[in-house]
N, C-alpha and C positions, 0 to 999 in steps of 0.2 A: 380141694374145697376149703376156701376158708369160712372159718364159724366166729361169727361178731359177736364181740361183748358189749352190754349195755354198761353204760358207765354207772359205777356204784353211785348214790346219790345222796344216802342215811349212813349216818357217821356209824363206822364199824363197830361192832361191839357194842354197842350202846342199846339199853333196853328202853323201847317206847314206849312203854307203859309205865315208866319211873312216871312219882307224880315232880309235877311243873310245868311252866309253860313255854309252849310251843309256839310258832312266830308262822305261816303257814300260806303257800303261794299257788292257786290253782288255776291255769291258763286252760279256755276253752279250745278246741278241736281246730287245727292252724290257725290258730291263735285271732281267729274271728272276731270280729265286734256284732255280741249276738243277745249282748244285756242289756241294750238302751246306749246314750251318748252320753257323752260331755257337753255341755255348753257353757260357756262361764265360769267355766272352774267348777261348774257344779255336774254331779252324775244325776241322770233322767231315766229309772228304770226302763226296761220294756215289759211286757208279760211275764217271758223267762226271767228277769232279771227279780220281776217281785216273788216269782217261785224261789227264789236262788234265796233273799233275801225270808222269806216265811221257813222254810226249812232250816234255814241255821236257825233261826227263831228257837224251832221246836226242839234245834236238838236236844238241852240237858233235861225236856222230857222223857226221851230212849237212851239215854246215856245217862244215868245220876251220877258217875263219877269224873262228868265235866264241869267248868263252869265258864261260861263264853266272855269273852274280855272286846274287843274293838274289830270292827269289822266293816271292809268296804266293798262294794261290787261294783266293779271297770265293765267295760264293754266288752274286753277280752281275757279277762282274768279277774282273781278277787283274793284279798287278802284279809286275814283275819291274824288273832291270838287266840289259842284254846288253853285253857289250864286244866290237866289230868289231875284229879286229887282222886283220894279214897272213897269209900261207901259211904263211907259215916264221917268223915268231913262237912263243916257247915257250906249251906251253899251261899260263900260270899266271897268275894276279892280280897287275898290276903294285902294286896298291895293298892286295890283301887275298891274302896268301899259301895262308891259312887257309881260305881258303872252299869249302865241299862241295858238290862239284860232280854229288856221289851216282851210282849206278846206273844204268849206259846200256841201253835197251831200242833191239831192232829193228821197225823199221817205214819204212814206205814214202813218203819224205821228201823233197824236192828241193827247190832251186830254180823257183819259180814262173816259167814264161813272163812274160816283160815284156810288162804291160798298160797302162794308158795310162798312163803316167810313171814306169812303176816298175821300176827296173834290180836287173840278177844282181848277187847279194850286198851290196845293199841293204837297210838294215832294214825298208824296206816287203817285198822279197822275201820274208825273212825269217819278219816278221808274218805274209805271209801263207800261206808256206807252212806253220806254226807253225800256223794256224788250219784250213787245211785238210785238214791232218792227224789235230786233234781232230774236226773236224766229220767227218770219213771214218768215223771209230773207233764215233762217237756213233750215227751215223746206220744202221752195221752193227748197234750192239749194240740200239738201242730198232726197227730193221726198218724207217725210212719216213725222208723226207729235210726233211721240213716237221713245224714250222715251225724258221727257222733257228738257230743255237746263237748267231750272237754278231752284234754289230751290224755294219756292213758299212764301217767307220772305227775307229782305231786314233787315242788320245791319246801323244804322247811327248816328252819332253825330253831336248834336249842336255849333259848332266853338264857344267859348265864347270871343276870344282875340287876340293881334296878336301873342305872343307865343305859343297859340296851333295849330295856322293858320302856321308857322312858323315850329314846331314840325311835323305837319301832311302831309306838302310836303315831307318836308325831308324823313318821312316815306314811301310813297308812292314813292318816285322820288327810294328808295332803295329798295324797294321791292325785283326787278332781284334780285339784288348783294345779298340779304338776302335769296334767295330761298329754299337752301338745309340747313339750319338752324331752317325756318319759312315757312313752307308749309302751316297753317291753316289761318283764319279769320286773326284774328288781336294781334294773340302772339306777344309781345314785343313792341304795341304800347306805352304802359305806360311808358315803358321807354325812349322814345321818348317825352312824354308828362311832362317827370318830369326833363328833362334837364334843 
């Protein structure tokens, strides 16, 4: 019998709960278009999609030691920036003073029990509490729990500077405009990252 490994996917060693920020890629359940469309370069919520959209909202409600940075929802996936700081950390963009952090909505939000490697206030926590929170909302509004919203791994990178800080908005702010070009995960981020 052979026994399969999942390919590691979080840089070894590294603790995610260091503060900084994180660059963050989360594809829906075979990679479905289940948030709304594109049209015009522009993304067009659906339902789910403004669920998706309200709960990141609310997260640095249940989370005070985030602070949310740029954020897009695809029809099959959604990328954001999270920045993990301290307690007592002001709640502001060390690097983007500017940035809207929009309308806090209530809902039922926590830190996920640590499951197998995944520590409190960790951005795997995070992720997943982040996810279980849409999937709660989704699964209330369409009545049935199957089949699931999003796939069951989360892609992310560690922000090293301000030019990939700088590269990764951009990418994410273009996402729409890139749609029918770049349907997948993260085709063409590198070339974003090597400007």
């Amino acid at each position: 019998m052979t026994i399969r490994r999942r390919k590691q996917i979080r840089l070894r060693g590294y603790d995610y709960r260091n503060a900084g920020a994180y660059f963050v890629t989360i594809c829906t359940h075979q990679r479905e278009c289940t948030f709304g469309t594109v049209r015009n370069g522009v993304m067009h919520l659906n339902d789910w999609g403004e669920i998706v959209v309200k709960i990141w909202q609310a997260m640095p409600d249940h989370f005070p030691y985030i602070i949310l940075d740029v954020f897009q929802c695809m029809p099959n996936h959604i990328h954001f920036i999270v920045w993990i700081i301290s307690d007592d950390a002001p709640n502001t963009l060390p690097t983007d003073p500017q940035a809207n952090v929009g309308q806090r909505h209530a809902f039922a939000l926590h830190d996920q029990p640590p499951g197998r490697g995944t520590k409190p206030k960790s951005l795997g926590a995070i992720v997943g509490a982040f996810k279980s929170a849409v999937t709660r909302e989704i699964n209330e509004l369409r009545g049935e729990k199957f089949p699931p919203v999003w796939q069951g791994r989360f892609y992310d990178r560690i922000i090293r500077n301000e030019r990939e800080l700088a590269a990764i908005r951009r990418y994410i702010h273009n996402n729409p405009a890139n749609w029918t070009a770049d349907q997948d995960y993260d085709a063409g981020l590198d070339d974003y990252l090597s400007l």
